[in-house]
Residue, then its C-alpha position, 0 to 999 in steps of 0.5 A: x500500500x502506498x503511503x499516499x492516503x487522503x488525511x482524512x484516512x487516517x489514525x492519528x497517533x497522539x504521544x504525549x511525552x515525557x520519559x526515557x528517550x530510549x523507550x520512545x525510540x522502540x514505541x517509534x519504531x512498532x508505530x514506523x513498522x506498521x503494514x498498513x500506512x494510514x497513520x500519522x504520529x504526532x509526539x507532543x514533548x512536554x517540555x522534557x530536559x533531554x534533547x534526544x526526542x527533538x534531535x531523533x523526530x524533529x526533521x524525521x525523514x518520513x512527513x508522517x512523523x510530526x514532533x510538537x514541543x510545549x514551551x512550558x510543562x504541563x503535566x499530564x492532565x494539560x499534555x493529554x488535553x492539547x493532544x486532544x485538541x490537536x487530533x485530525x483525520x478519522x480516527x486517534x489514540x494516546x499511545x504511550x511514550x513506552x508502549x509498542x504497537x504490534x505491526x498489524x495494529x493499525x490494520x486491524x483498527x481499520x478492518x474493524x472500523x470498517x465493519x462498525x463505522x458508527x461506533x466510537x471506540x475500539x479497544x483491542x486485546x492487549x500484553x502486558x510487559x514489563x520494564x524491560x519487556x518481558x511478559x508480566x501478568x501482576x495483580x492488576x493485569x490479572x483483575x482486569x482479565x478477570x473483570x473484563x467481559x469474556x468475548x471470542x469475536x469483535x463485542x459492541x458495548x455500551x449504555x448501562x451495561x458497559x457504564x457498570x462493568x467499567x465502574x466496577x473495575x476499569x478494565x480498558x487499557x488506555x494507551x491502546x483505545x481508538x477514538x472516532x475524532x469526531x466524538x473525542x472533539x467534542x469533550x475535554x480532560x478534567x484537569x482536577x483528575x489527572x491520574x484518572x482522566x482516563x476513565x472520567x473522559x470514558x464514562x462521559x463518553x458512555x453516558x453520552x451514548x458512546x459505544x465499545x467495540x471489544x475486539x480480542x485479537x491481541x496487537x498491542x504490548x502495554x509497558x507496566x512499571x513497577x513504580x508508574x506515575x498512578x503506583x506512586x501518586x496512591x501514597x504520595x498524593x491525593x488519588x484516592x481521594x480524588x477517586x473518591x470524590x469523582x465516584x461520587x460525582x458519577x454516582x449521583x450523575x448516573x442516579x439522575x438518570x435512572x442507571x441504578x445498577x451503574x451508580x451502585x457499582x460506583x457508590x461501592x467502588x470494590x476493585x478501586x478499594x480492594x486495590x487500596x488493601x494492597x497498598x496497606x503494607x507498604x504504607x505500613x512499612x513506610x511509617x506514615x502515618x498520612x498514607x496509611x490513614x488515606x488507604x484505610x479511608x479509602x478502604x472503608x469509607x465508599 
């Protein structure tokens, strides 16, 4: 296939970055290596102090490969919301600075937006590596698989049912999640959840009568670090409250609109709580009192 495509046939990949240069080279390479060549990629470098990602990708040879630098950081939340705003063409994912596309990614978003034009996300199968990219399968990896809705062909989600089983537990895998543009345009990030954008852009996005389609090819490796920005932000910072406060934010909004079984899925919050189990020993361990009192009221307190 030529790399001649109209730009409205194209998957945008968005990048939002911010870490090792490294790692955003082997991401770069899954995305140059695709088969199927309608895409474009679009890094949006957050400021970083290493100079390596502008040197690599701020003339790349090949016109698909677009590198933005912001002037001043942003953090997540600000680096998310202007990759949003810069999303063109059909189609557009926030793929992970550390993540890696198999080479048949982009043609089988393609195939299966085909085949269901008028849904608005795909979210495809999905491994788990670790750091250093071998296969890894942690506690939260396997939540999620066993969570997850057990399909054996492409699976169209959506109303209560999908807004329940995500409130139960967030089994999507972000990085990996393929969005109509033309849906994605017409939301924001919230900048007050920065560890949880993710989800909370979602769950709009459902109650404003987007639908799923779960595919279960696997063409996508999501990079799980021991110590990630949302592992660390639970002892060190605000999550949990933050989570606590939006779920009841989005209890009370689907209440409103008779999603009973939806909002009592966020009123309880199990998966969220039972991670906070989890971390009750590291707390521990790390004489904190301010953190061990943030996980047990998380813990008890839906």
């Amino acid at each position: 296939m030529s790399n001649d495509v109209g730009t409205t046939d194209l998957l945008h990949v968005l990048i939002p970055y911010w870490g090792d240069p490294a790692l955003l080279d082997a991401t770069m390479a899954t995305v140059l290596s695709q088969t199927d060549p309608r895409w474009r990629a679009t890094i949006v470098d957050d400021a970083h102090p290493d100079p390596r990602a502008r040197q690599t990708y701020g003339d790349h040879a090949d016109p698909r490969v677009e590198y933005v630098r912001n002037e001043v950081n942003l953090g997540i939340a600000g680096n998310f919301e202007k990759c949003r705003t810069l999303a063109t063409g059909r189609l557009a994912m926030f793929l992970g600075c550390d993540d890696l596309l198999h080479d048949d990614f982009v043609a089988t978003i393609w195939r299966h937006h085909a085949t269901h034009p008028d849904v608005e996300m795909i979210q495809v199968g999905v491994s788990v590596i670790d750091g250093a990219g071998r296969p890894a399968n942690g506690l939260a990896d396997r939540v999620k698989s066993w969570i997850r809705p057990k399909i054996s062909a492409p699976t169209v989600l959506g109303g209560e049912r999908l807004a329940t089983s995500l409130l139960r537990g967030n089994w999507l895998y972000w990085p990996s999640l393929v969005f109509r543009v033309d849906a994605l345009a017409v939301r924001s990030f919230r900048a007050d959840l920065p560890i949880i954008l993710d989800l909370a852009l979602i769950m709009d996005a459902v109650a404003a009568g987007n639908r799923l389609l779960l595919v279960p090819q696997i063409c996508f490796d999501y990079r799980r670090h021991d110590e990630s920005a949302s592992s660390l932000s639970l002892l060190q910072g605000e999550r949990l409250a933050d989570e606590r406060r939006y779920f009841g934010e989005v209890a009370a909004t689907l209440s409103a609109r008779g999603w009973s079984r939806a909002a009592r899925a966020a009123r309880t919050h199990w998966t969220s709580r039972l991670h906070a189990v989890s971390l009750l020993p590291t707390a521990i361990r790390a004489r904190s009192r301010s953190s061990t009192s943030r996980v047990l009221r998380h813990v008890l307190i839906p």
